[in-house]
N, C-alpha and C positions, 0 to 999 in steps of 0.2 A: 449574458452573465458568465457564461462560462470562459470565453475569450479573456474578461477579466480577470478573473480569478487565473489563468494562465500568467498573467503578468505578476502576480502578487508572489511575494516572498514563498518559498515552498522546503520541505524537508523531504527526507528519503526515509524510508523503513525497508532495511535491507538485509540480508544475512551475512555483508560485514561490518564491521565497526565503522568503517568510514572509508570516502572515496578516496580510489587506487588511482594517484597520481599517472599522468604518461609518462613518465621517464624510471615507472617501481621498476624493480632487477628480478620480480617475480613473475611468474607464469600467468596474469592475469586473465589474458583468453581463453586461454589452455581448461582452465579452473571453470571460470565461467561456463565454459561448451561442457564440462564434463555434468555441472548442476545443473542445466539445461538436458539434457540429455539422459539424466540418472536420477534427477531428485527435485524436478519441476513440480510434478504433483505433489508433494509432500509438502513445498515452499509455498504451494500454490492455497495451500488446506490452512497454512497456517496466516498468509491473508485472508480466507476466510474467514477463520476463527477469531479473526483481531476485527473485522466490520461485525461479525455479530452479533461478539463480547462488546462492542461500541456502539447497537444498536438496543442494548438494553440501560444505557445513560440516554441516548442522546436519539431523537428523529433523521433517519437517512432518505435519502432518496433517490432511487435510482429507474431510468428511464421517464418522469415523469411520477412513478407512483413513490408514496412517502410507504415508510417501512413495509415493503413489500415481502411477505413470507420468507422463511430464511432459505428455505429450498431454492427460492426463486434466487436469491440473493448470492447461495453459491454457483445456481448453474448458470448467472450471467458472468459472474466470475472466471469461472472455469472455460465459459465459450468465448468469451470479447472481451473489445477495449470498454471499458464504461466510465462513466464519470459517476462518484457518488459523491451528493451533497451532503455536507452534513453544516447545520446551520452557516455559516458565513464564510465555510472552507469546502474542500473537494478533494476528495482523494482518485487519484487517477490509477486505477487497477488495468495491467494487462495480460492477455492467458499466458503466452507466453514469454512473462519475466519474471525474474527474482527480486524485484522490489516494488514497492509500493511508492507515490506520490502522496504527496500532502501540502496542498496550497493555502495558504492566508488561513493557519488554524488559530484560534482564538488562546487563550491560557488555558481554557479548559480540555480542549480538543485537544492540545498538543500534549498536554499531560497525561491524559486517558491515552493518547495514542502511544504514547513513552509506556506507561506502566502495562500495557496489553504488548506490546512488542517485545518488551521484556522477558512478561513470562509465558513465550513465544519462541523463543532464543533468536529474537531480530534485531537487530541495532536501530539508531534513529538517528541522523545527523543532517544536518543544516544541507541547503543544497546551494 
């Protein structure tokens, strides 16, 4: 299932507005290395906060168990790559990045995932 849903259409939930073409005239690395470096926990908190403000709409699932404790929910966050399902989509979390995955999300997922990313201060754009 999950191989699937790798293929299906997907969006980003990021901390910018939208992806930084390769030929920007901006420091794009540069930027990147420094929120990796200075402000990953913080980004990281705020994926958090966006699965578990989404876990009070909608059933997640991760490793197997369906809405597993929110405790649990951040510290597999914070430690690993995990796949969270959430009805017919997937959100691909990893410790070390600044954005978030979201594959094949329904109208409702994608809308909850819009308005919590929002007031979040994360952007959301097509991948």
């Amino acid at each position: 299932m999950i191989d699937e849903l790798l293929q299906k259409p997907y969006w980003i939930v990021d901390i910018l507005p939208e992806r930084v073409e390769k030929d920007s005239k901006g420091q794009y690395f540069a930027v990147e290395k420094y929120f990796l470096e200075n402000q990953l926990a913080e980004i990281k908190q705020k994926h958090i906060s966006l699965v578990l403000k989404l876990n009070c709409y909608m059933d997640v699932e991760i490793e197997g168990e369906q809405n597993p404790p929110p405790a649990k929910i951040a510290e597999v966050m914070r430690s690993q790559f995990v796949y969270i399902l959430v009805g017919e989509g997937m959100i691909l979390s990893e410790p070390d990045d600044t954005h978030l995955t979201v594959f094949n999300p329904d109208e409702r997922l994608l809308g909850l995932v819009e308005k919590l990313a929002q007031a979040e201060g994360l952007f959301v754009w097509k991948g």
